[in-house]
C-alpha positions in Angstrom: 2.6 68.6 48.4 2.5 65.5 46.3 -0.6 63.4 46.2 -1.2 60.0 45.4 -3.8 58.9 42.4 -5.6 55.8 43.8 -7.4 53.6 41.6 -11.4 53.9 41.3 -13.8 50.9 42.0 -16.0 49.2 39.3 -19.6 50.4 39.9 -21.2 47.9 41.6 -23.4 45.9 38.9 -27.2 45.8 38.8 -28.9 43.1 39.8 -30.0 42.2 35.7 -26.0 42.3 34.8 -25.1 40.8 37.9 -27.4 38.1 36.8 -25.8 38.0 33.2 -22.7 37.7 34.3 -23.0 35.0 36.2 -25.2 33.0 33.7 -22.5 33.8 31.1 -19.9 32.0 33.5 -22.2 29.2 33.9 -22.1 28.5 29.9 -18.2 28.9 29.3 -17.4 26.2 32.2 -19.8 23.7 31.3 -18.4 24.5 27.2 -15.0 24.0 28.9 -16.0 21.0 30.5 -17.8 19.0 27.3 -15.0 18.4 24.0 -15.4 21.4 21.6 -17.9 20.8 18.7 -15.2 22.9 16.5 -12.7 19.4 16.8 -15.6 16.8 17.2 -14.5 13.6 16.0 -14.8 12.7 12.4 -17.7 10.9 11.4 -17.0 6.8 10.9 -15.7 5.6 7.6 -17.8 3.2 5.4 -15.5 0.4 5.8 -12.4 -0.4 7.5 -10.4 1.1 4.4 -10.9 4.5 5.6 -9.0 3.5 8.9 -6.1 5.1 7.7 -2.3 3.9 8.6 1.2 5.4 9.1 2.9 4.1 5.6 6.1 3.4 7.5 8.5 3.9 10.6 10.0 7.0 8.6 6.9 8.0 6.8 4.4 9.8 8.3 2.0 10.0 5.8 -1.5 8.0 6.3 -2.8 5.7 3.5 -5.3 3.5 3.2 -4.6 -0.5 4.7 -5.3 -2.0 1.1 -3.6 -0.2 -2.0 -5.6 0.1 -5.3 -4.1 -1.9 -8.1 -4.3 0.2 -11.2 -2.9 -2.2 -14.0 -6.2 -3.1 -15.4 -7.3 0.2 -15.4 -6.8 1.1 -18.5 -8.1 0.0 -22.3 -4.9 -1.3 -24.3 -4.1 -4.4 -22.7 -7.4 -7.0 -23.3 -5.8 -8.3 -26.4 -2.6 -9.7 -24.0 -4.6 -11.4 -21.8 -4.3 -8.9 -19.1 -7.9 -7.4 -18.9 -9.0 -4.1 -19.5 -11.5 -1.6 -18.7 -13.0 1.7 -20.7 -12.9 5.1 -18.9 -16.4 4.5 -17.7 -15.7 1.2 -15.7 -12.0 2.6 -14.5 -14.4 5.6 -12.5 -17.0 3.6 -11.1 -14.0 1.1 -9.8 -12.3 4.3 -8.7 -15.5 6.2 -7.1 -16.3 2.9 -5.4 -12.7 3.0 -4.0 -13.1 6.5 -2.4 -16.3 5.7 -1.2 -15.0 3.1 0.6 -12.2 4.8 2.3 -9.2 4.1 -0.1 -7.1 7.1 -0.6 -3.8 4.6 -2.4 -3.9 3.9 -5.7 -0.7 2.0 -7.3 0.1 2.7 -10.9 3.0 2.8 -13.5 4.0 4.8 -16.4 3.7 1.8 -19.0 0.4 0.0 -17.9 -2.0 -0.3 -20.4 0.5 1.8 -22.5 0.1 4.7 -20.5 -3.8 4.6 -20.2 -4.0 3.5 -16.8 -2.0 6.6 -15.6 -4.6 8.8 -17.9 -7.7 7.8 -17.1 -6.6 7.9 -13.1 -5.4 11.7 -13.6 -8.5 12.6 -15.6 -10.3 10.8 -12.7 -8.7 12.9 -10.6 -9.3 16.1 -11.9 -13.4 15.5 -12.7 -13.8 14.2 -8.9 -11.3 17.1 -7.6 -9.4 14.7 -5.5 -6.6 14.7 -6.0 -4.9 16.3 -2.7 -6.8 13.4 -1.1 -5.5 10.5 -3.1 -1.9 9.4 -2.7 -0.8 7.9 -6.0 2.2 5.9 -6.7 3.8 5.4 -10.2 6.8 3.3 -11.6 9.4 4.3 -13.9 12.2 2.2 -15.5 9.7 0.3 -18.6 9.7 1.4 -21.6 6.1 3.7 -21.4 6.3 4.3 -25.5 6.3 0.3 -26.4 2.9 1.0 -28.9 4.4 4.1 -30.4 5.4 4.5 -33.5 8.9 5.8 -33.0 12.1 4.8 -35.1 14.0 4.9 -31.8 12.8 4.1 -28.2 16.2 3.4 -26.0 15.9 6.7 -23.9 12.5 5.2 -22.7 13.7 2.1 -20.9 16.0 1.5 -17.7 16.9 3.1 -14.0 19.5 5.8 -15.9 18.5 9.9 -15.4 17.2 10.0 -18.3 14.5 7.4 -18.5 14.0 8.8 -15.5 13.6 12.4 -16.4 11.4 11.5 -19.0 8.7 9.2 -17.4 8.8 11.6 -15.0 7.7 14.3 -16.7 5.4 12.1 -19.0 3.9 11.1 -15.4 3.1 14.0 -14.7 1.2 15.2 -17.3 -0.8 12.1 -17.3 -1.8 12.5 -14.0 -3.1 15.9 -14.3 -0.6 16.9 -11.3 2.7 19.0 -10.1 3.9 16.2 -7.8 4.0 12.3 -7.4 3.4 10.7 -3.8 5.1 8.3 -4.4 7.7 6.8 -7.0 9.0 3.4 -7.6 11.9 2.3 -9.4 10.2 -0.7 -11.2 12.7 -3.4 -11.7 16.7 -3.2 -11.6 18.3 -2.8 -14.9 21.9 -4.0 -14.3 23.4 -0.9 -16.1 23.5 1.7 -13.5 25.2 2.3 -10.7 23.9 2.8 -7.4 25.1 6.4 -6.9 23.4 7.3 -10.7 20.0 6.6 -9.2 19.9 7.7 -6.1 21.3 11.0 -7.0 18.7 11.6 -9.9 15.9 10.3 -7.1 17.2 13.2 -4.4 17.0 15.7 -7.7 13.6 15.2 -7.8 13.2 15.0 -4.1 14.9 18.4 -3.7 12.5 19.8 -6.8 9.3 18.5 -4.6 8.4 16.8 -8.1 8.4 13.5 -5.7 7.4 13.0 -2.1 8.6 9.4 -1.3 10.8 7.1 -3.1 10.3 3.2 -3.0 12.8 0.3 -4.0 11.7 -2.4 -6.1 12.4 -6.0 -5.1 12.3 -7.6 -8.4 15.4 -10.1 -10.5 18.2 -9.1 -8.1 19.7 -5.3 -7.0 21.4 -4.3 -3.6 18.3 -2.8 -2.3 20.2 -3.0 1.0 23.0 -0.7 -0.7 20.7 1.3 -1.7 19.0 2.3 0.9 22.5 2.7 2.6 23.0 5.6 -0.2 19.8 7.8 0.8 18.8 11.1 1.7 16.3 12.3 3.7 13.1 11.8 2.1 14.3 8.8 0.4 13.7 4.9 0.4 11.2 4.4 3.0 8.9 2.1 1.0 9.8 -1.7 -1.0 7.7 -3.6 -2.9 7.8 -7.3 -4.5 6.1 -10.3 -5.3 4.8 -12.3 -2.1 2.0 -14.2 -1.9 1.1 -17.5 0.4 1.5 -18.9 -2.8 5.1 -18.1 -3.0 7.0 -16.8 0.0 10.6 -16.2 -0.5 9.9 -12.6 0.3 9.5 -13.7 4.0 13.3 -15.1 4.1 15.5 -11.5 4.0 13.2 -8.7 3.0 10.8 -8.3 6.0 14.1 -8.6 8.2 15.5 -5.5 5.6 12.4 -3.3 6.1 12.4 -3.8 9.8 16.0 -2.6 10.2 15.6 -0.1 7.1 12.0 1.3 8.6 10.7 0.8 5.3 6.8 -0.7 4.7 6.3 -3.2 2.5 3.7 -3.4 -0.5 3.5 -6.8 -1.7 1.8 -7.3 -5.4 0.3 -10.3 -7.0 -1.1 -11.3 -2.8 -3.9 -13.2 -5.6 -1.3 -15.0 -7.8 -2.8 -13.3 -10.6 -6.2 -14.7 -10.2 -4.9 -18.3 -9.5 -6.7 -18.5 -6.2 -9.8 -19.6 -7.0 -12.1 -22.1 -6.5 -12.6 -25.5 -8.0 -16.3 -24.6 -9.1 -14.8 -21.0 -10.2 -12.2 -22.7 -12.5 -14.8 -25.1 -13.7 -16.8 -22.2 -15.0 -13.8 -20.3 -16.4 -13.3 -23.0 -18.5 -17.1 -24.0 -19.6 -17.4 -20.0 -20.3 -14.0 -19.6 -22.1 -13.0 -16.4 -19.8 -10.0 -18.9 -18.5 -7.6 -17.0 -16.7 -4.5 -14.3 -16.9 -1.9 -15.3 -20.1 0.5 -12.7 -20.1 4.0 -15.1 -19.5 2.1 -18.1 -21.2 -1.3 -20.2 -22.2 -0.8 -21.8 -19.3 -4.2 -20.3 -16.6 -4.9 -23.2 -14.8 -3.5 -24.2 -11.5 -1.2 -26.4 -10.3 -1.7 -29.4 -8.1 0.2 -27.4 -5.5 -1.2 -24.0 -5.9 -4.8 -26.1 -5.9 -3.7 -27.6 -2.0 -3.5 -24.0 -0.8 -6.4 -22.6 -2.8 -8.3 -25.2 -0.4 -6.6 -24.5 2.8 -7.7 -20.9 2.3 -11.4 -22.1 1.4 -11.2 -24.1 5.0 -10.1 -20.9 6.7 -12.4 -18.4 4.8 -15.3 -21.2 6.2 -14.2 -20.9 9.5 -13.9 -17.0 9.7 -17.7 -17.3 8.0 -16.3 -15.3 4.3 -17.5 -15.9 1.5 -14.0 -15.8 -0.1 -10.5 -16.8 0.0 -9.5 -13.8 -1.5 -9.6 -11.8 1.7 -7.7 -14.5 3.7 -4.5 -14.1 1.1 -4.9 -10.4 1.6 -4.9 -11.4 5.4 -2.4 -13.6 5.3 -0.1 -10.8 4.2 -0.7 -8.3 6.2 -0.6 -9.8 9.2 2.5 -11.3 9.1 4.8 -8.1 9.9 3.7 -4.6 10.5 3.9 -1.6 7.5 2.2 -4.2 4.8 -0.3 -2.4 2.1 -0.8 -5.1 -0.3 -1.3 -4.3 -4.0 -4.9 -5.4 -5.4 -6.3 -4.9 -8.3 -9.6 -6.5 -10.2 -12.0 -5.0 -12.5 -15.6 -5.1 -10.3 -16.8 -3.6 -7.8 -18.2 -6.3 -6.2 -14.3 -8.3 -6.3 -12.8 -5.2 -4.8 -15.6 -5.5 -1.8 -14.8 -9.4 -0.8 -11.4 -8.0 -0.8 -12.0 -5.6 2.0 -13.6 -8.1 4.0 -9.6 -9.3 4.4 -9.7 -6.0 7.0 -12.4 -7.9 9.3 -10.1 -11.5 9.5 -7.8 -12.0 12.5 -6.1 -14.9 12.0 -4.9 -17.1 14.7 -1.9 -18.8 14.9 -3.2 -22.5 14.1 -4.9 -20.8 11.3 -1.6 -19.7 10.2 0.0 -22.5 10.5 -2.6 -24.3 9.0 -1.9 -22.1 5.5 2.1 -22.2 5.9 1.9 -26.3 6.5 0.8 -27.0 2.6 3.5 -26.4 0.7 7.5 -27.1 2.3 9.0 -23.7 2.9 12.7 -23.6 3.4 13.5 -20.2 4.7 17.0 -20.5 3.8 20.9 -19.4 5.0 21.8 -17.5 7.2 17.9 -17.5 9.1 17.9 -21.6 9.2 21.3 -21.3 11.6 20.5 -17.6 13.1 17.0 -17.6 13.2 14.7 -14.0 12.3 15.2 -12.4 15.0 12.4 -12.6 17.7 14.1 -15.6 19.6 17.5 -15.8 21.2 19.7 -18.5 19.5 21.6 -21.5 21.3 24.8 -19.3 21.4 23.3 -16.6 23.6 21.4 -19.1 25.8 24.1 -21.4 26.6 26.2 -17.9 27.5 24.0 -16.1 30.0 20.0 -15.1 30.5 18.4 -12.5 28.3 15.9 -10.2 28.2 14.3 -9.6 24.3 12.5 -6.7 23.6 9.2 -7.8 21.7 9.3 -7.2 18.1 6.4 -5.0 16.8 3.5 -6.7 15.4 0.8 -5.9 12.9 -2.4 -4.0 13.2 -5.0 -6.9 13.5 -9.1 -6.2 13.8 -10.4 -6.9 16.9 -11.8 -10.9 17.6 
């Protein structure tokens, strides 16, 4: 005779369990039903440079909006006329930096013959930041210019050795096992295309760098070059564009949009040249004068003068206090993936220029900056246009439907 094992029924519960139970219930749906306090949101940044943005289309990684200039940091330069600071100014710069939300700092293996790269790797490794910071250095100039060495020609240039070496040298510098990001400084004329890239995806491959950027400086196929690149590669160019001078605007914005490269424009501040009429007065009462690295020559120009005071009318307006932040503006909000390069040596400079995060510019506003100065964008984009707009061919052939081209992250009016 077979028989069947049937399951046995719970006891029933008490009436103090049965009361648990339910009261226990009770708390995990209403924690279901609020967000978690294990992902709550994180707490607000001190200033709109710790709103953190995707560097580019192909580059996930989040940097701060504005990009550290680290060329002054440093203590070898003062007697060029390009400014210096001792260790103890170059960390409150820094700390002030990170305080304010800024996790991109731009450097290079020769500034300040090699002191800026020091004292941000020593900076680094006394604040223990530096998983948190995203640093970007430049190879290509000769980083051993004030040493005393019979022979310095394996120091200079884009070839795999120069680039082997300030690599390393970087490195060490730095205090770390990786660079974030590496630029090749300037095009040297001497290698080819397939030289560089190859020793570029070498160090890719040995996770010695993370990103590669192309530098838009005297000439180089950076369109070739980024046709020649490997994953990880070229996702990041950077040049000279300012309102002050704006031949970057004719091919290169149209290169990073196709290319989904960002763009970090240096000198946005023409190297201290926007200024004020009172401020210049004073420089040259006081004797500080100005930046006289290519020549004596500090003062402005009649024309560079017109659009200092088109920015003063529009830093009015928006109620600034300086035109600073409206050239840093300016930038930025002409095309998406834009991290301007800005340097200075106070804190209370490297504040105003913040304050560039807060200014939405409007179109007359714009156009009131770009009307200064004659701006001839050039051939092919004077007979084909940029790119937002149909031309006459396609509208005398049919109707079209554009798809909107992306626009830049602008602060709320």
């Amino acid at each position: 005779m077979t028989s069947t094992l049937q399951p046995s029924k719970p006891p029933p519960l008490s009436p103090s369990a049965r009361s648990s139970y339910t009261l226990t219930r009770s708390q995990n749906e209403a924690n279901m039903s609020r967000p978690s306090r294990f992902w709550a949101p994180a707490p607000p940044p001190a200033t709109k440079l710790g709103r953190h943005r995707r560097l580019a289309p192909l580059a996930g990684i989040h940097v701060s909006p504005i990009c550290l200039g680290a060329m002054s940091i440093g203590d070898q330069w003062g007697q060029y006329g390009m400014g210096k600071m001792d260790k103890d100014r170059s960390f409150r710069l820094l700390d002030a930096f990170y305080a304010a939300g800024g996790n991109f700092v731009d450097t290079a293996n020769a500034y300040q013959d090699e002191t800026s790269e020091r004292f941000l790797g020593e900076w680094m490794a006394a604040r223990g930041v530096r998983d948190q910071m995203v640093v970007a250095t430049k190879y290509s100039t000769n980083y051993k210019r004030a040493a005393d060495l019979p022979q310095k020609s394996t120091y200079v240039g884009n070839n795999m050795k120069s680039l082997y070496l300030s690599v390393e040298a970087s490195l060490a510098k730095l205090q770390t096992d990786y660079i974030d990001i590496l630029y090749l400084h300037w095009w040297d004329w001497e290698c080819s295309i397939e030289e560089v890239m190859n020793g570029l995806h070498h160090l890719i491959a040995q996770r010695k760098v993370l990103y590669l950027v192309r530098i838009l400086l005297a000439g180089g196929d950076g369109t070739a070059a980024a046709a020649h690149t490997v994953q990880g590669s070229l996702r990041h160019a950077r040049g000279a564009w300012r309102i002050l001078q704006r031949k970057f605007e004719r091919e290169i914005i149209l290169m990073a949009r196709e290319e989904g490269m960002a763009l970090a424009p240096c000198n946005v501040l023409a190297a201290g040249r926007i200024r004020t009429d009172e401020e210049e007065e004073r420089r040259r009462e006081t004797g500080e004068l100005g930046r006289r690295t290519a020549s004596n020559e500090w003062e402005r120009t009649p024309d560079q003068r017109r659009v200092c005071q088109a920015l003063e009318k529009v830093a009015q307006e928006a109620v600034f206090l300086h035109s600073h932040a409206v050239a840093i503006a300016y930038v930025m909000q002409k095309t998406p993936y834009v991290f301007p390069i800005v340097g200075g040596r106070k804190v209370e400079h490297l504040m105003d220029n913040i304050a560039a995060l807060d200014i939405a510019l409007s179109p007359a506003q714009i156009a009131h900056l770009e009307d200064v100065l004659p701006f001839d964008v050039g051939f092919p984009t004077s007979m084909i246009g940029d790119g937002p707009e149909f031309i006459a061919m396609y509208k005398a052939s049919g109707h079209f439907d554009k798809w909107p081209t992306q626009q830049a992250i602008r602060p709320e009016e």
